[in-house]
N, C-alpha and C positions, 0 to 999 in steps of 0.2 A: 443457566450457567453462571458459575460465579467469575468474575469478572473481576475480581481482586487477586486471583492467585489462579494461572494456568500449568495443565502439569506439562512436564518438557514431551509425553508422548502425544500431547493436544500438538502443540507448536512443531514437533518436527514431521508431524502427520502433516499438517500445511504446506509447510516448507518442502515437504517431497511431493504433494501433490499440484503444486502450481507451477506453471512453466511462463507464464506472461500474465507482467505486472503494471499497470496502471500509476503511474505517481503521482498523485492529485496535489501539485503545490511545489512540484519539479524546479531545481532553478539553473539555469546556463552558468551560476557563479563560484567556481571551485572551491572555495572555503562556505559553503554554505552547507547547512546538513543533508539535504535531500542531495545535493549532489555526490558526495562523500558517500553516502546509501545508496544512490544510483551505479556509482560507480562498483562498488562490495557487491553489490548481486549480479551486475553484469561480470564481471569476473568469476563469477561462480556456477553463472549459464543459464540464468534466468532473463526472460528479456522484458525490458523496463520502457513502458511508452509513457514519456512526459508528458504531463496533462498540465498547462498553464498558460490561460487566455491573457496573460500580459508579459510572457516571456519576449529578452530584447531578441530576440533569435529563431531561426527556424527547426532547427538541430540540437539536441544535448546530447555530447557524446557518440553522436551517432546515429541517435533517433530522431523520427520531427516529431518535434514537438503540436498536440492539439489545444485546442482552446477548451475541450469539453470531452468528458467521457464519450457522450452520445454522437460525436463526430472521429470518432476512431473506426476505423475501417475493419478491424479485425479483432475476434472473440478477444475477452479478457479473462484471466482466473480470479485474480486479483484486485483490488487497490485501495493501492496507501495511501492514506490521507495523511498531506504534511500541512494541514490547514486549522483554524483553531476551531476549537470543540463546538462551536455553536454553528459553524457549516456543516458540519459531520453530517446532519439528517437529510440534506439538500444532496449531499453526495452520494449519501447511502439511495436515496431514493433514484439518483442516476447507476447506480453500481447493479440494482437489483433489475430496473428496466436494461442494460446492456449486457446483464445473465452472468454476472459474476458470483463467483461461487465463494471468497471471502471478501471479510473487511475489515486492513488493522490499520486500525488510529497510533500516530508515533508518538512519542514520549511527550506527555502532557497534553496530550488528547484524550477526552474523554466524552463522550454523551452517550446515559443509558436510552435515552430515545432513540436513538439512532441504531444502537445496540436490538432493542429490541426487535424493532421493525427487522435489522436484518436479519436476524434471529428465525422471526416469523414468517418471512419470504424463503426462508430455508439453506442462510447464507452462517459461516462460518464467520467468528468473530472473534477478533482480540482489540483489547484498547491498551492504552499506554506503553507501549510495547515497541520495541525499534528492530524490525526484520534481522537488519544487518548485524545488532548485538546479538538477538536469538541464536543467528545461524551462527557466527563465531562461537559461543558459549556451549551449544549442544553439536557441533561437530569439533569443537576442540583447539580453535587455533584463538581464542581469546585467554591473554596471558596476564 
């Protein structure tokens, strides 16, 4: 896959086939991005489990927050890595052991290592790419 340019029926195929999403990098702090994105998919009906071993909180939003993909109680479809590119493989290698079926890196994240592996465990991939801009832009409310 080319990983420099995705076509919008790639991304909105994800976007309709995930229903719980994984936030690797999640933070309890409102002006932060991952919050601001946690918040835009919940609102849209997708549900968002905070994954962040030094969050000050137990909750974001609503959710408890975990420390680790692998201590999440329940399936994931997803997750977003809001962590820099050189953790991505360490992630990816937890995302494909708890059976997730994608993995997008946010806006200046990138690792084709990472990429590939999930690739090859037969997981769905985007990099550089911010969920919440996708979904605004191809259902239309990004102005």
């Amino acid at each position: 896959m080319n990983h420099d340019s995705y076509t919008d029926d790639y991304l909105r195929g994800i976007l309709r086939s995930v229903h719980t999403i994984a936030m690797v990098g999640a933070s309890e702090h409102w002006n932060r991005p991952s919050y601001v994105v946690m918040k835009y998919l919940q609102s849209k009906g997708f549900r968002i489990i905070p994954v962040n071993p030094r969050a000050g909180t137990i909750e974001i939003l609503g959710e408890k927050v975990y420390p680790s993909l692998a201590e999440i109680p329940d399936p994931i479809d997803m997750v977003d890595i809001f962590r820099r590119s050189a953790e991505a493989p360490a992630i990816v290698d937890a995302a494909i052991a708890k059976g997730a079926k994608v993995v997008w890196m946010q806006l200046g994240v990138r690792n084709d290592e990472a990429a590939r592996k999930a690739e090859q465990a037969g997981l769905k991939v985007v990099m550089n790419r911010c969920p919440k801009i996708e979904h605004s832009r191809l259902y239309g409310e990004l102005g």
